[in-house]
C-alpha positions as CSV (number, residue, x, y, z in Angstrom):
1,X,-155.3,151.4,1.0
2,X,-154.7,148.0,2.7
3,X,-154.7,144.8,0.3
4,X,-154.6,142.4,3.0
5,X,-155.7,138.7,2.6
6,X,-156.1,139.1,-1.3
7,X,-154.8,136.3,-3.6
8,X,-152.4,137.9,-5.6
9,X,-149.2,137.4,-8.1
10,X,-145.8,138.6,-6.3
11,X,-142.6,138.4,-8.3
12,X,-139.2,138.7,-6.9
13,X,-136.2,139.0,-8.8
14,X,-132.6,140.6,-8.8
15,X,-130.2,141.4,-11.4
16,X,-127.6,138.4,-12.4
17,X,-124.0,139.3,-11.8
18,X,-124.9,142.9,-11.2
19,X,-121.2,143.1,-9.0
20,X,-119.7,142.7,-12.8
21,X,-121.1,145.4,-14.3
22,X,-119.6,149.1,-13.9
23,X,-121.2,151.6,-12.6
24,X,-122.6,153.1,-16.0
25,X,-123.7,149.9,-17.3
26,X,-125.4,149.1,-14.2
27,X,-127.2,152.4,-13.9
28,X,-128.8,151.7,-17.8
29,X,-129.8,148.6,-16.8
30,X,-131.8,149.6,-13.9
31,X,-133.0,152.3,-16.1
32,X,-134.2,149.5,-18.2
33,X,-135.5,147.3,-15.5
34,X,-137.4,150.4,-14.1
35,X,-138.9,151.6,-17.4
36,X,-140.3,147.8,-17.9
37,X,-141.5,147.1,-14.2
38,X,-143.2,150.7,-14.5
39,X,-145.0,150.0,-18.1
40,X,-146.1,146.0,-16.6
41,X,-147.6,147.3,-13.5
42,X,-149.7,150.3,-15.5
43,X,-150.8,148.0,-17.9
44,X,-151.9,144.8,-15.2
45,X,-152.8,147.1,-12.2
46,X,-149.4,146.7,-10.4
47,X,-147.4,148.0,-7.9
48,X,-143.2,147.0,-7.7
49,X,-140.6,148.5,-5.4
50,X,-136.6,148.3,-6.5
51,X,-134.5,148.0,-3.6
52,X,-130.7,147.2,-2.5
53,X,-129.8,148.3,-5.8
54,X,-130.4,144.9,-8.3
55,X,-133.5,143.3,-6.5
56,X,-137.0,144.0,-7.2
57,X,-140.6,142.9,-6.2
58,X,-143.5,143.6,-8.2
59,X,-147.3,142.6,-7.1
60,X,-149.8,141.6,-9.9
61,X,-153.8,141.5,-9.2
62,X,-154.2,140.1,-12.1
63,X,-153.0,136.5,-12.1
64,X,-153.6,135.4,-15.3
65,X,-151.0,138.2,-16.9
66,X,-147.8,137.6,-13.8
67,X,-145.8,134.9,-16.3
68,X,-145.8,137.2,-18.8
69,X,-145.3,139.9,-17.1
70,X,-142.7,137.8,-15.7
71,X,-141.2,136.8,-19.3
72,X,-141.0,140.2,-20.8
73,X,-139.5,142.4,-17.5
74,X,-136.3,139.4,-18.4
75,X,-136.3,139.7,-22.2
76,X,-136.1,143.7,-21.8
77,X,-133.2,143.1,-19.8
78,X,-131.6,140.2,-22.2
79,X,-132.2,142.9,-24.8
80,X,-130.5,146.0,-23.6
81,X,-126.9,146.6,-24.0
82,X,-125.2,145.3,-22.0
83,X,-127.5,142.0,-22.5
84,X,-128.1,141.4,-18.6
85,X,-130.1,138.1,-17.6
86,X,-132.0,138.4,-14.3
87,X,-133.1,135.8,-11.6
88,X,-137.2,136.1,-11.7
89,X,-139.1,134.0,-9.1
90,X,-142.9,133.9,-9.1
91,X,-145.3,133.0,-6.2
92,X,-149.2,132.9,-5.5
93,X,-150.9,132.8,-2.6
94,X,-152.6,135.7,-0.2
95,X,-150.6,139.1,0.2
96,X,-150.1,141.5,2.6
97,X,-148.8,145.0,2.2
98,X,-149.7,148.9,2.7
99,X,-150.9,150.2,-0.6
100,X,-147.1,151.6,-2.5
101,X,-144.6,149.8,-0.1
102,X,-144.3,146.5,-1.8
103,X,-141.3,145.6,-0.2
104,X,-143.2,145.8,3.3
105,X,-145.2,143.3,2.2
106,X,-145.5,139.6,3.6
107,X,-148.0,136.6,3.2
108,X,-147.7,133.4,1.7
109,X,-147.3,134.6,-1.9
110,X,-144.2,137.2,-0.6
111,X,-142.5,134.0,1.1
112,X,-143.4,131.5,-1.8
113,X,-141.4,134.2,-4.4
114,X,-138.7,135.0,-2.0
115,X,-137.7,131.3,-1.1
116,X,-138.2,130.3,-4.6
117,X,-135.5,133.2,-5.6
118,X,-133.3,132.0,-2.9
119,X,-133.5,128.4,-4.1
120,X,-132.4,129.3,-7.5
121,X,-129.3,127.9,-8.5
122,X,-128.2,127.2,-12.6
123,X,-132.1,128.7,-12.9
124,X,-133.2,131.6,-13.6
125,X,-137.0,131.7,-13.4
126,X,-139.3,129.6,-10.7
127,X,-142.8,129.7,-10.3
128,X,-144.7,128.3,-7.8
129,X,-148.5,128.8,-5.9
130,X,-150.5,127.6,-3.3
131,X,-151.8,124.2,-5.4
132,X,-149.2,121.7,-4.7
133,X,-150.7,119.8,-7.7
134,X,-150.4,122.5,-10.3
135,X,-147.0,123.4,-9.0
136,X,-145.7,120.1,-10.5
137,X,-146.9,120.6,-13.6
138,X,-145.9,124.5,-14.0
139,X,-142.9,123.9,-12.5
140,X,-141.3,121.5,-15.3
141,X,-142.8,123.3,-17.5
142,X,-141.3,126.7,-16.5
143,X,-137.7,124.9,-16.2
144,X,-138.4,124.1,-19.9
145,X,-139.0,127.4,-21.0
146,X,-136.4,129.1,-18.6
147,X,-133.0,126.9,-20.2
148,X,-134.9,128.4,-23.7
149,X,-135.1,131.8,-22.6
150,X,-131.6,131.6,-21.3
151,X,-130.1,130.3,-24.6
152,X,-131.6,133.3,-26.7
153,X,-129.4,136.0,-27.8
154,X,-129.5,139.6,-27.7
155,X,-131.4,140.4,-31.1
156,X,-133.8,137.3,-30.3
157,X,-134.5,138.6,-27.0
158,X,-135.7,142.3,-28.2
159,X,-137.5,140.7,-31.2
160,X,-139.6,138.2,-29.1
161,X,-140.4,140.8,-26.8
162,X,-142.0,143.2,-29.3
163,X,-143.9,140.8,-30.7
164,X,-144.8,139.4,-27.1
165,X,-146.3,142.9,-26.1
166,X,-147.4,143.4,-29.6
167,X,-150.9,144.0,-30.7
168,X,-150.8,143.1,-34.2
169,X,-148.3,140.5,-34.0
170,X,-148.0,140.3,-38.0
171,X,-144.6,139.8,-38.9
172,X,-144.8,143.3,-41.1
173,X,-145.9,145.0,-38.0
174,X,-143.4,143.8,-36.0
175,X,-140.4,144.6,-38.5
176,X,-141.8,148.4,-39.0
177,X,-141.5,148.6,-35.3
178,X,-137.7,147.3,-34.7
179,X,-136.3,148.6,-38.8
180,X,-136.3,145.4,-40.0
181,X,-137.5,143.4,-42.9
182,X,-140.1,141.2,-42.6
183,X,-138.2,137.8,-43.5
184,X,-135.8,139.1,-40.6
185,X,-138.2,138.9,-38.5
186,X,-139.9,136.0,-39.3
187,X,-136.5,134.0,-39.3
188,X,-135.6,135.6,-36.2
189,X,-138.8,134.2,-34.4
190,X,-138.7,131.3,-35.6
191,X,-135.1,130.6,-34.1
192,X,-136.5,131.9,-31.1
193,X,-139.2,129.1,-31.2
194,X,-142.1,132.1,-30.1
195,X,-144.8,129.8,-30.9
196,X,-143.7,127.7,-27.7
197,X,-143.3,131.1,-25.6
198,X,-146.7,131.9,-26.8
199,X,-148.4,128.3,-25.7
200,X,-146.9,128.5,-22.5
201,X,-148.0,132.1,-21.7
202,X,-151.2,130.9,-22.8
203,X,-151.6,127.6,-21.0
204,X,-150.3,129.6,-17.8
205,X,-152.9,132.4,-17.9
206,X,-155.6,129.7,-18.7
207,X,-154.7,127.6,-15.4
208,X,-153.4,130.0,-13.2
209,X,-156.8,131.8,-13.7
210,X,-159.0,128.8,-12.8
211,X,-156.4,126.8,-10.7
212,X,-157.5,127.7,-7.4
C-alpha cells in the first residue's frame, strides 16, 4: 500500500540524553517508548518506526488526535523510571512512504518534523504545518505548554497521563486506576494545571482539523 500525496501528521522525536543512561535503563525506556508508540498508532490508525536506537517517527491519519498523541508518547516517558524527557517535533503537510517503512518516508510533512527536531534547542516539543498563519499561533502556544510539561515531575507526569487517555476522567476513576486516593489525585492534577493540557489538546484538534 502506497500513501503518497496524503495530508497526514508525522512526528519525529528522539530520546533526551539517551548517551547518559546505561544500558539497562536505556533498554526499559525504549521498552516504554515502544509500548506507547505501539498503543497511539492502534488506537489513531498509525504507523512509527524506531531507528538508531533513541529516535523515532510515527505517522498519524488522523490529524486532529497527533498533539496528543504527541503529549502522552512524552509523559509515558517523563513517567517511567528512570523519568526520561524526549525531544518531540510535529509537522503537517503531504507524506510519502511505502505502507510499514516510516522511516523511508519523505514529503513536506517528513521535512517540516525533521527540521523542526533539528531546530530544537532548550525545547522540547515543536509543531508546525503547511499554514504559515496558524503556525504562529500554535507555535507560542506549544512553547507555552512545552516549558509546563517540562517542569512536571515524575508522579505528575504518570497521573496526567492516565487521566489524559482516560475514559471516565472522574477523579475516583482515575485513583482506582494508579492505587491512589481520590484527593491525591485531584491535588495532583491540579498542580499539574490538566485543565490547561486539556484546552490546548482541545483547541489543537479543533484547528488542526479545519485549518487547512
Amino acid at each position: 500500500m502506497d500513501n503518497t500525496n496524503k495530508r497526514q501528521a508525522v512526528i519525529t522525536g528522539d530520546i533526551a540524553n539517551s548517551q547518559q543512561l546505561s544500558d539497562t535503563d536505556l533498554a526499559h525506556v525504549l521498552l516504554v517508548l515502544t509500548n506507547e508508540l505501539e498503543a497511539q498508532s492502534a488506537i489513531y490508525n498509525g504507523q512509527y518506526d524506531v531507528f538508531r536506537g533513541d529516535a523515532f517517527q510515527v505517522v498519524i491519519p488522523e490529524l486532529q488526535s497527533v498533539m496528543l498523541v504527541a503529549i502522552c508518547i512524552r509523559l509515558a516517558l517523563k513517567a517511567c523510571t528512570p523519568a526520561t524527557d524526549v525531544r518531540i517535533s510535529v509537522g503537517i503537510g503531504e507524506v510519502s512512504f511505502t505502507n510499514g517503512k516510516v522511516k523511508t518516508g519523505n514529503g513536506d510533512a517528513f521535512v517540516r518534523s525533521g527540521r523542526a527536531l533539528d531546530s530544537l534547542k532548550s525545547q522540547y516539543l515543536a509543531f508546525t504545518s503547511d499554514n504559515e498563519a496558524f503556525n504562529k499561533h500554535a507555535s507560542l502556544l506549544t512553547a507555552f505548554v512545552d516549558s509546563h510539561i517540562t517542569s512536571l515531575t515524575q508522579t505528575q507526569s504518570e497521573t496526567l497521563l492516565a487521566y489524559i487517555k482516560a475514559e471516565d476522567k472522574g477523579h475516583e476513576s482515575i485513583a482506582k486506576m494508579l492505587g491512589k486516593t481520590r484527593s491525591n489525585i485531584t491535588r495532583i492534577l491540579n498542580a499539574s494545571q490538566y485543565h490547561l493540557i486539556s484546552d490546548y489538546l482541545r483547541y489543537m484538534a479543533t484547528e488542526v482539523k479545519t485549518e487547512h
